[in-house]
PANUTI-489978 format. One record per atom (N, C-alpha, C, CB): residue number from 1; atom name; x, z, y. Coordinates in steps of 0.2 Angstrom, whole numbers, plus 5000, padded with zeros to 4 digits. Glycine has a CB too. Example, Ala and Ser with C-alpha at 12.3 -4.5 7.8 and 13.67 -1.06 7.14 Angstrom:
BEGIN
seq;atom;X;Z;Y
1;N;5066;5039;4972
1;CA;5062;5039;4978
1;C;5066;5039;4984
1;CB;5057;5045;4978
2;N;5064;5035;4989
2;CA;5068;5036;4995
2;C;5064;5039;5000
2;CB;5070;5029;4997
//
This chain:
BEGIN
seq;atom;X;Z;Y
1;N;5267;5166;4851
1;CA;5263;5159;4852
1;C;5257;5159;4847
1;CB;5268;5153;4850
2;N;5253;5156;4847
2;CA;5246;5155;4848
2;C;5245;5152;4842
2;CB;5243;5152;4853
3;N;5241;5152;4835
3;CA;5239;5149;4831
3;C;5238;5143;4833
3;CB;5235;5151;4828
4;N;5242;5137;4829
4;CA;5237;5130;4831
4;C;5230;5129;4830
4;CB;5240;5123;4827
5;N;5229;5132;4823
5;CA;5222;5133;4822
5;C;5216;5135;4825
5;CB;5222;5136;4819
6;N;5218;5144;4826
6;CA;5215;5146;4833
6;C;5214;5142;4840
6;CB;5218;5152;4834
7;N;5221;5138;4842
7;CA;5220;5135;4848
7;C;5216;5131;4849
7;CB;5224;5133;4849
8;N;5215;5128;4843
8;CA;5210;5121;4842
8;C;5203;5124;4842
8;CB;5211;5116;4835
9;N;5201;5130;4839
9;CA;5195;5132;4837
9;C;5192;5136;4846
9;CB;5196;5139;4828
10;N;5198;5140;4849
10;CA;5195;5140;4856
10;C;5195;5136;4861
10;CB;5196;5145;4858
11;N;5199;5130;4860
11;CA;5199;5126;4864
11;C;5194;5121;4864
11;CB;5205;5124;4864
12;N;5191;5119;4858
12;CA;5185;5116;4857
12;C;5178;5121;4858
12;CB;5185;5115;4850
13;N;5178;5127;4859
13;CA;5172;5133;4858
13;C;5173;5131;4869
13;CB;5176;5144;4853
14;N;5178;5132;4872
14;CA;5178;5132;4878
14;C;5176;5126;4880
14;CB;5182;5133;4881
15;N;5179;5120;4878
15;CA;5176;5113;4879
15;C;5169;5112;4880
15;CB;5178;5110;4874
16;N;5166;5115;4876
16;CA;5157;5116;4872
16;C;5154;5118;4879
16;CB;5156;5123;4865
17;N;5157;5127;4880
17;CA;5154;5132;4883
17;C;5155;5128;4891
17;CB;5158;5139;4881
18;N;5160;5125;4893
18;CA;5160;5123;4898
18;C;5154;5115;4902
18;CB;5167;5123;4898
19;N;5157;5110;4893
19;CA;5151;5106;4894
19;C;5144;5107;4895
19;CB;5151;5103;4888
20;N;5141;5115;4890
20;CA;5134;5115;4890
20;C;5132;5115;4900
20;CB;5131;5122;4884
21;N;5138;5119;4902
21;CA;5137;5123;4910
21;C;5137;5117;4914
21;CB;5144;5129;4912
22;N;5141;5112;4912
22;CA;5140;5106;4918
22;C;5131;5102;4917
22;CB;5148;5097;4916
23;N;5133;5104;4910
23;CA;5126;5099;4910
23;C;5118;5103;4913
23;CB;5125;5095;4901
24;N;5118;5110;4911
24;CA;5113;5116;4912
24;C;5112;5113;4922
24;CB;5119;5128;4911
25;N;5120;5113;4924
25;CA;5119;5116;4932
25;C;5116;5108;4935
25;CB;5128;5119;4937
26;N;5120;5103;4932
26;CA;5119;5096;4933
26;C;5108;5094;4931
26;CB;5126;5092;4927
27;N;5106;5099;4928
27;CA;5102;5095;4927
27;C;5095;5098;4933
27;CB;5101;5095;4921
28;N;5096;5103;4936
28;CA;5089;5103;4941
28;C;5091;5098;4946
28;CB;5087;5111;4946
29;N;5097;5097;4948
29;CA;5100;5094;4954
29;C;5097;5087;4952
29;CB;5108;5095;4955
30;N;5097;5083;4945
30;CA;5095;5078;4944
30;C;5087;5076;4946
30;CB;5096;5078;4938
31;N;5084;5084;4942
31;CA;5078;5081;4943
31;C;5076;5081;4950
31;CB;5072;5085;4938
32;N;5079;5086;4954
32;CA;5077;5084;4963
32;C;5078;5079;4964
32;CB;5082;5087;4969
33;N;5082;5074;4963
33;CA;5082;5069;4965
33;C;5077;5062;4961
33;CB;5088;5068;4965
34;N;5075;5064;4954
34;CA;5071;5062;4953
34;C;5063;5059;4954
34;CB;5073;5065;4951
35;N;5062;5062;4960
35;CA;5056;5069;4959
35;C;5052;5061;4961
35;CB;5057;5078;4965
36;N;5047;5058;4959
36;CA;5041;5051;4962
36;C;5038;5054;4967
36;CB;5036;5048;4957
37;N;5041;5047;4971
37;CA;5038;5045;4981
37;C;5035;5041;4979
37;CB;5044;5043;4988
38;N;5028;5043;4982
38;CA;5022;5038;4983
38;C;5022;5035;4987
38;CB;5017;5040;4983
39;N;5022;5028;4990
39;CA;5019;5028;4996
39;C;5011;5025;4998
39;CB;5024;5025;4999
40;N;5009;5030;5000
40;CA;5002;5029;5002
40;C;4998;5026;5008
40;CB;4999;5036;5002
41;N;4992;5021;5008
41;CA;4990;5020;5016
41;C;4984;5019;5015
41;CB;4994;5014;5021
42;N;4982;5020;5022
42;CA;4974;5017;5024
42;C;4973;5010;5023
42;CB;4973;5017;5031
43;N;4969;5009;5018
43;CA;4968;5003;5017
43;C;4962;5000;5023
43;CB;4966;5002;5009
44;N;4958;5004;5027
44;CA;4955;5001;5030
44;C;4959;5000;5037
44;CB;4950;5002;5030
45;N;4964;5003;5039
45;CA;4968;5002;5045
45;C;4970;4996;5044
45;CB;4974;5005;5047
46;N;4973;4994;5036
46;CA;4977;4989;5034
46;C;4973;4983;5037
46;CB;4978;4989;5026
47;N;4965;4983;5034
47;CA;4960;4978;5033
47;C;4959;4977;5043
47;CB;4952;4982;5028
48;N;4957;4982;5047
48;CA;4957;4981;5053
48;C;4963;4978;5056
48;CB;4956;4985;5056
49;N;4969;4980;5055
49;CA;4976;4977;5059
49;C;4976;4969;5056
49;CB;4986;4984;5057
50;N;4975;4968;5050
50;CA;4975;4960;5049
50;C;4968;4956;5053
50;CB;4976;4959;5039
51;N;4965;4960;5052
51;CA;4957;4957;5055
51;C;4957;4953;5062
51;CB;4951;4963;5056
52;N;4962;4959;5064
52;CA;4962;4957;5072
52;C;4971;4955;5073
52;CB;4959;4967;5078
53;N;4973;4950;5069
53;CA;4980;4950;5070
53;C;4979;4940;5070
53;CB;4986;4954;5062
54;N;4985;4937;5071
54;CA;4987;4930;5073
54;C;4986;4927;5064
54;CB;4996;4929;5076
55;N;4991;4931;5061
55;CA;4989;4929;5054
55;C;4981;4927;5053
55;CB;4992;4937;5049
56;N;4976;4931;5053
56;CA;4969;4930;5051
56;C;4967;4926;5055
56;CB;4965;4936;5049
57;N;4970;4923;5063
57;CA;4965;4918;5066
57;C;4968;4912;5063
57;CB;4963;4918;5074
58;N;4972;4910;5062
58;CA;4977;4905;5060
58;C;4974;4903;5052
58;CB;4986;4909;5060
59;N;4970;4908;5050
59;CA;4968;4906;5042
59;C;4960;4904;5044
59;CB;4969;4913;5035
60;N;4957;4908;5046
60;CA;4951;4904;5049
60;C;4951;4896;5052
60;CB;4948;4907;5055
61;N;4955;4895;5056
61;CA;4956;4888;5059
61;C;4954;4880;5056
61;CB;4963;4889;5058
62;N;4956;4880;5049
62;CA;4955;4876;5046
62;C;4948;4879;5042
62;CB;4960;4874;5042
63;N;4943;4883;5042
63;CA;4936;4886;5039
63;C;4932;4883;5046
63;CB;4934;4896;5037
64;N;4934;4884;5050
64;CA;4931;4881;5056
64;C;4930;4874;5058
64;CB;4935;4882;5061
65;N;4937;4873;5057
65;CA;4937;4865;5058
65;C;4933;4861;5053
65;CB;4943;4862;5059
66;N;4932;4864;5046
66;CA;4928;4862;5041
66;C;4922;4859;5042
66;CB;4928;4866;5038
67;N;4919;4868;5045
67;CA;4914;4869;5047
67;C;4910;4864;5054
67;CB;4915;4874;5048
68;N;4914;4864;5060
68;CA;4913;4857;5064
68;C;4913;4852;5062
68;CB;4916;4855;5068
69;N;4916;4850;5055
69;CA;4915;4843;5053
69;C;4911;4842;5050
69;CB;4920;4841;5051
70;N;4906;4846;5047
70;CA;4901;4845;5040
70;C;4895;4846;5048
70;CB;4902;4853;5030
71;N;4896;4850;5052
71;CA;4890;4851;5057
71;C;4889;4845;5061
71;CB;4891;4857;5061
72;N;4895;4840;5063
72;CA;4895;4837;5067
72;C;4891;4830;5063
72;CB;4903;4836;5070
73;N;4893;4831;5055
73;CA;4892;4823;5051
73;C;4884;4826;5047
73;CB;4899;4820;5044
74;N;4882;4832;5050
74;CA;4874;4833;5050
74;C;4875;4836;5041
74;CB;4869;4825;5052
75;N;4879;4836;5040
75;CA;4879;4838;5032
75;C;4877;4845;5033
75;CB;4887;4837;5028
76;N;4869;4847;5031
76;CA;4867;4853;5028
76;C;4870;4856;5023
76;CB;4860;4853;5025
77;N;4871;4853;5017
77;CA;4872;4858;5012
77;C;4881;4859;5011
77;CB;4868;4855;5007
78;N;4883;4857;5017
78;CA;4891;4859;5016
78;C;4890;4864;5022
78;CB;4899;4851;5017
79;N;4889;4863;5026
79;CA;4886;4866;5033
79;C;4883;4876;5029
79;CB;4877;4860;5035
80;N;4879;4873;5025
80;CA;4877;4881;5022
80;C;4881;4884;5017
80;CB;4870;4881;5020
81;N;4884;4880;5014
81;CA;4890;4883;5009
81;C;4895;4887;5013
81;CB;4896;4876;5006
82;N;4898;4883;5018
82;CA;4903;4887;5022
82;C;4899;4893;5024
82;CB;4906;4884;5027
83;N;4895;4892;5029
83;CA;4889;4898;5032
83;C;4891;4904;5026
83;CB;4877;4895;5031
84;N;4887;4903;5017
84;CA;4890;4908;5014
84;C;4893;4910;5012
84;CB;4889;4910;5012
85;N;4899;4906;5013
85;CA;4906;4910;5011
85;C;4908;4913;5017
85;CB;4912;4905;5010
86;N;4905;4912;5023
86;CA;4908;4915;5028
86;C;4904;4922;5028
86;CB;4907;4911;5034
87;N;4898;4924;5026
87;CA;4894;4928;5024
87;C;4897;4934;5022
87;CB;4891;4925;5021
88;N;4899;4930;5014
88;CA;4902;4936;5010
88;C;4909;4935;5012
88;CB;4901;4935;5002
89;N;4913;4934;5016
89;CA;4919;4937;5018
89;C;4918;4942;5023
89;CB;4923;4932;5021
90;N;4913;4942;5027
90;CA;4912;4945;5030
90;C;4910;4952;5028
90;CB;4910;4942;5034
91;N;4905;4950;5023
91;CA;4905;4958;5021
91;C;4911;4962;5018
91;CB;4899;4959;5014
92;N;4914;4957;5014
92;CA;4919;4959;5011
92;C;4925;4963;5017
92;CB;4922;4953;5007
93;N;4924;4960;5021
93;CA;4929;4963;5028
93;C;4926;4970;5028
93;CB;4928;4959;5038
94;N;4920;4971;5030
94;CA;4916;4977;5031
94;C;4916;4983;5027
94;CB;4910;4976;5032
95;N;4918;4981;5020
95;CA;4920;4985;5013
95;C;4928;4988;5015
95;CB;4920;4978;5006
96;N;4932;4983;5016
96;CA;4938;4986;5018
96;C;4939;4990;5023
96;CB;4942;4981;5020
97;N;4935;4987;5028
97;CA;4935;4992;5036
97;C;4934;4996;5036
97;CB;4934;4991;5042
98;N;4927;4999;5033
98;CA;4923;5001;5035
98;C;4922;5009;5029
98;CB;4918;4996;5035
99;N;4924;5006;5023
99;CA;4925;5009;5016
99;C;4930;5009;5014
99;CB;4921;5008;5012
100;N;4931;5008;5007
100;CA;4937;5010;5003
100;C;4937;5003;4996
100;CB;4935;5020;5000
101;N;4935;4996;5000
101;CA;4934;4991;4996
101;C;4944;4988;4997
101;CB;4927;4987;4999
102;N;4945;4987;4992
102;CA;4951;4982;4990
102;C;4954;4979;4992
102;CB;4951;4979;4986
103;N;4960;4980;4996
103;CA;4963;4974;5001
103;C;4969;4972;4997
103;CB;4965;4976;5011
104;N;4967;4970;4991
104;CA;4975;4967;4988
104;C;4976;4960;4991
104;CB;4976;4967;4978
105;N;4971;4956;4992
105;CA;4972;4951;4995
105;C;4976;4951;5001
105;CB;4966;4948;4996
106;N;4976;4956;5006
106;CA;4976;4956;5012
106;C;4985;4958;5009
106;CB;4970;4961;5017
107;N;4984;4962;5006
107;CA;4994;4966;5003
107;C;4996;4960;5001
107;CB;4996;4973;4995
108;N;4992;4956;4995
108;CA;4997;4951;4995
108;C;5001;4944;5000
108;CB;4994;4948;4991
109;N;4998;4946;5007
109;CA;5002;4941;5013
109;C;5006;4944;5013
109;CB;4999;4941;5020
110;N;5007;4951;5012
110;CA;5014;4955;5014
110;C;5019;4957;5009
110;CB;5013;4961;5017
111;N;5017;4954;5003
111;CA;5024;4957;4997
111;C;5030;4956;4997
111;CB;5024;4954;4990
112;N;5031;4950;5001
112;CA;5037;4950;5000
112;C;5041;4955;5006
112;CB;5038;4943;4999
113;N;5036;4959;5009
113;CA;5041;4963;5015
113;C;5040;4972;5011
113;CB;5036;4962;5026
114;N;5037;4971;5006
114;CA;5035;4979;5004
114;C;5043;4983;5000
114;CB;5027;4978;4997
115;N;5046;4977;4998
115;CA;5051;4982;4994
115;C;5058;4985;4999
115;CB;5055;4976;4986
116;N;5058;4981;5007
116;CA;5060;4985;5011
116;C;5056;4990;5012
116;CB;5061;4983;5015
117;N;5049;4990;5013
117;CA;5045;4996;5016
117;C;5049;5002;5010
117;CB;5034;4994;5015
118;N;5048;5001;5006
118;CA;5049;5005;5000
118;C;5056;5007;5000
118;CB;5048;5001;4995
119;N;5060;5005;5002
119;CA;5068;5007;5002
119;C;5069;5010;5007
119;CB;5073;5001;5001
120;N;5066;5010;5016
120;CA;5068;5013;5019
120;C;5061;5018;5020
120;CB;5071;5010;5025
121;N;5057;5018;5016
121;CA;5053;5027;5016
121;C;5057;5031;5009
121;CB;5043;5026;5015
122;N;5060;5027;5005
122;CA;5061;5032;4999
122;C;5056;5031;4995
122;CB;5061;5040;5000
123;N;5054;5026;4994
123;CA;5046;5028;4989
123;C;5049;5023;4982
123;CB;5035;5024;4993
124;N;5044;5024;4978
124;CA;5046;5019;4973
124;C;5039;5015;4970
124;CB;5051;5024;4967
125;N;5033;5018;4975
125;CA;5026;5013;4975
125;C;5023;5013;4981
125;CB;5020;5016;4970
126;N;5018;5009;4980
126;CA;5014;5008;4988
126;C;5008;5008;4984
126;CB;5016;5000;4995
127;N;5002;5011;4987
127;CA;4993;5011;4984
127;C;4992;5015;4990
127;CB;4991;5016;4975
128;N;4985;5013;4989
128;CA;4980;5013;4994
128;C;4978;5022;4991
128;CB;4971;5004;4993
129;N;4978;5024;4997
129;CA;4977;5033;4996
129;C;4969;5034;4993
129;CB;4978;5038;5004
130;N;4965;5031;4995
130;CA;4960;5029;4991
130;C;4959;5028;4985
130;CB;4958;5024;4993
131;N;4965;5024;4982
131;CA;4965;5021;4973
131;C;4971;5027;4969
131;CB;4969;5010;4972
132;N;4973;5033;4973
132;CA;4976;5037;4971
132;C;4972;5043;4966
132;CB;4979;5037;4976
133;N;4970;5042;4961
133;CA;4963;5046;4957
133;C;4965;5052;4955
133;CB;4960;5042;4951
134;N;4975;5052;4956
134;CA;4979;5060;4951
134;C;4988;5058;4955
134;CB;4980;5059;4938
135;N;4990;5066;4954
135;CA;4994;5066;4958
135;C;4999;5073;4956
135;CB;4991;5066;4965
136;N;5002;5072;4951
136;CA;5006;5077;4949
136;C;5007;5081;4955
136;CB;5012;5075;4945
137;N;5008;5089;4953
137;CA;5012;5094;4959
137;C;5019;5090;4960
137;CB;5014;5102;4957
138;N;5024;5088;4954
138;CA;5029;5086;4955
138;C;5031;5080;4961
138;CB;5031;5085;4949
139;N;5024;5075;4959
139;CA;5024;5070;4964
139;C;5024;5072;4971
139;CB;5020;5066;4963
140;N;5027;5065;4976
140;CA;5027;5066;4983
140;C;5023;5060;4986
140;CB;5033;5066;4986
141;N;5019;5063;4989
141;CA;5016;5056;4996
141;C;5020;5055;5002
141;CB;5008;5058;5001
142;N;5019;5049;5004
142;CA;5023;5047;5010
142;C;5017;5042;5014
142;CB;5031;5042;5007
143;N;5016;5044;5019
143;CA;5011;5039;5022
143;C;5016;5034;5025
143;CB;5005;5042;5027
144;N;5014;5027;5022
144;CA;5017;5021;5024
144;C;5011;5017;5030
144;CB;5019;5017;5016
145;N;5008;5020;5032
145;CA;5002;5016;5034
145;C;5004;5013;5042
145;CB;4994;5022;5035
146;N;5008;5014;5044
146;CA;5010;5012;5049
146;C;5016;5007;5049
146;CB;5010;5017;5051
147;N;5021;5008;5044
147;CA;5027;5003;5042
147;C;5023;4998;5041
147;CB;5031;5005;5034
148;N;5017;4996;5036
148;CA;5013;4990;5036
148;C;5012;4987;5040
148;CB;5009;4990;5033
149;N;5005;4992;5045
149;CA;5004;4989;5052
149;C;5008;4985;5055
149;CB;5005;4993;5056
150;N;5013;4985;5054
150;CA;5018;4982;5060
150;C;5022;4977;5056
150;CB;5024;4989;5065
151;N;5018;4976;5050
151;CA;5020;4969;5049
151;C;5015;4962;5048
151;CB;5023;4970;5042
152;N;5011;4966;5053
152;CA;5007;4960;5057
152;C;5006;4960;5062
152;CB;5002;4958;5056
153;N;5004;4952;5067
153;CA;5005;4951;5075
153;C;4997;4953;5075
153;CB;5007;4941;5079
154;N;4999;4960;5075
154;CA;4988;4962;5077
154;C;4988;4963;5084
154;CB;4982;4972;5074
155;N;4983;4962;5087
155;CA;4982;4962;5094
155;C;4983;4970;5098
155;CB;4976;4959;5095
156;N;4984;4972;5103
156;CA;4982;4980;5105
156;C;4977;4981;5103
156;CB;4981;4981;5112
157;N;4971;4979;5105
157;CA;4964;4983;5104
157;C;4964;4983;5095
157;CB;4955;4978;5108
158;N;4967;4978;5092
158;CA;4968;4979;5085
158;C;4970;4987;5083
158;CB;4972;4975;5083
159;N;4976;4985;5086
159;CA;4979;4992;5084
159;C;4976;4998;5084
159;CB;4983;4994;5087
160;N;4973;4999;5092
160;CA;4970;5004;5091
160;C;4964;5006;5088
160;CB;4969;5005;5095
161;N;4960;4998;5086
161;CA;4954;5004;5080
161;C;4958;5003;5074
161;CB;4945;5001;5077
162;N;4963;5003;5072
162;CA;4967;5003;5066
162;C;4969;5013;5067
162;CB;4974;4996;5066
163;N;4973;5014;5073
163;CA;4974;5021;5072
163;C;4966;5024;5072
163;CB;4979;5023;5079
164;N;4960;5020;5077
164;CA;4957;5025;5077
164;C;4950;5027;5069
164;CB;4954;5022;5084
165;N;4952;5023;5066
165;CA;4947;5023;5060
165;C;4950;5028;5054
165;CB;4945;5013;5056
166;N;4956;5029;5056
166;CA;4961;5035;5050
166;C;4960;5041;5052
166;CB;4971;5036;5050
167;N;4956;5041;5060
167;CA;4953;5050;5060
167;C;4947;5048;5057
167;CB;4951;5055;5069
168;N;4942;5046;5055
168;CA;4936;5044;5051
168;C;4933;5045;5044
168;CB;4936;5038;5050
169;N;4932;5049;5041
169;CA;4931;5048;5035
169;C;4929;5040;5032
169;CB;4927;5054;5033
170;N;4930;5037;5028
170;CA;4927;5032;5025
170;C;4919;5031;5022
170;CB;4932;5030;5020
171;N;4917;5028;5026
171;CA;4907;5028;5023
171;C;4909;5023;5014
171;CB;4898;5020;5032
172;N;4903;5027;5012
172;CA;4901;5025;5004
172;C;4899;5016;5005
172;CB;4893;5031;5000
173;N;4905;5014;4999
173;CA;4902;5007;5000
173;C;4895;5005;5001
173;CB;4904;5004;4993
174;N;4891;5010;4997
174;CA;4884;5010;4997
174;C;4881;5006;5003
174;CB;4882;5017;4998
175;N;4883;5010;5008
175;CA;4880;5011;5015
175;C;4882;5004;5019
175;CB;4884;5018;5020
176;N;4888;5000;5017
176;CA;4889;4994;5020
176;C;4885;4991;5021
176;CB;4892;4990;5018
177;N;4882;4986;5026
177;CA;4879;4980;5025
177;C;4881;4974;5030
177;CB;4872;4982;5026
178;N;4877;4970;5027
178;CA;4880;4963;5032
178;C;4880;4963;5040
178;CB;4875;4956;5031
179;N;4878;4967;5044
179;CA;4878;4966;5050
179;C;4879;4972;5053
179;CB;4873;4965;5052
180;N;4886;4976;5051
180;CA;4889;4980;5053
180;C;4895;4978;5058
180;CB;4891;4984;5048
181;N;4897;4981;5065
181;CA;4900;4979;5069
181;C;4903;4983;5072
181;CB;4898;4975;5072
//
């Protein structure tokens, strides 16, 4: 029979030797799974599929009717207020659509559908592939650009310059101007 002593001293030495081995083999397997899912999209598909969707005519509605009512009661200077808010929204569309201008406005209609987007692509972010400035090797992209899409009522011909502006490179804000169409 076996020293109690000794038993304890290799039964503790094995314990060790076998702990260090679970945790050695346990750990790439971890970091696989670890590993950050981006999810990435076109922010100007985004900016077109909402442009041309029910959501954005439905919010014009009342800027309209505003608008007929300050024109009808002859009011100029409400008349032209609107005129330039409608202005600079419009550029602002043409920035999104056109270039690589900021549509968190437009993400914020949809937050509260993004943490499913996010659970059935695997990702654990959503950003505009545009505002993506670094990207570890370890990291992964996931193009979500299309999960979004279709969380708005955009029309057909919507859609399709939404697919069609992602074969496009994006023009330099630069280049925008007010009467691009």
């Amino acid at each position: 029979m076996t020293n109690p002593v000794e038993f304890a001293k290799r039964f503790t030495l094995t314990s060790r030797v076998t702990l260090c081995l679970l945790t050695c083999a346990a750990a790439p397997a971890q970091s696989q799974t670890n590993t950050l899912r981006i999810g990435v999209y076109d922010s100007r598909a985004v900016a077109v599929a909402y442009a041309n969707s029910t959501e954005f005519r439905d919010s014009m509605k009342a800027v309209q009717a505003d608008y007929q009512k300050a024109k009808a009661a002859k009011d100029e200077k409400r008349t032209k207020e609107i005129e330039a808010r409608m202005k600079l929204q419009q550029r602002r569309m043409h920035e999104e659509g056109f270039s690589t201008g900021s549509v968190a406005g437009i993400m914020a209609k949809i937050k509260d559908a993004l943490p499913d987007v996010a659970k059935k692509a695997g990702i654990q972010a959503v950003v505009s592939k545009w505002e993506l400035s670094y990207q570890s090797p370890e990291a992964e992209t996931v193009d979500v650009t299309d999960e979004l899409l279709a969380l708005f009522h955009t029309s057909d011909k919507g859609r399709e310059w939404a697919k069609g502006i992602r074969s496009k490179p994006p023009l330099p804000i630069e280049e925008i101007t007010d009467d691009m169409d």
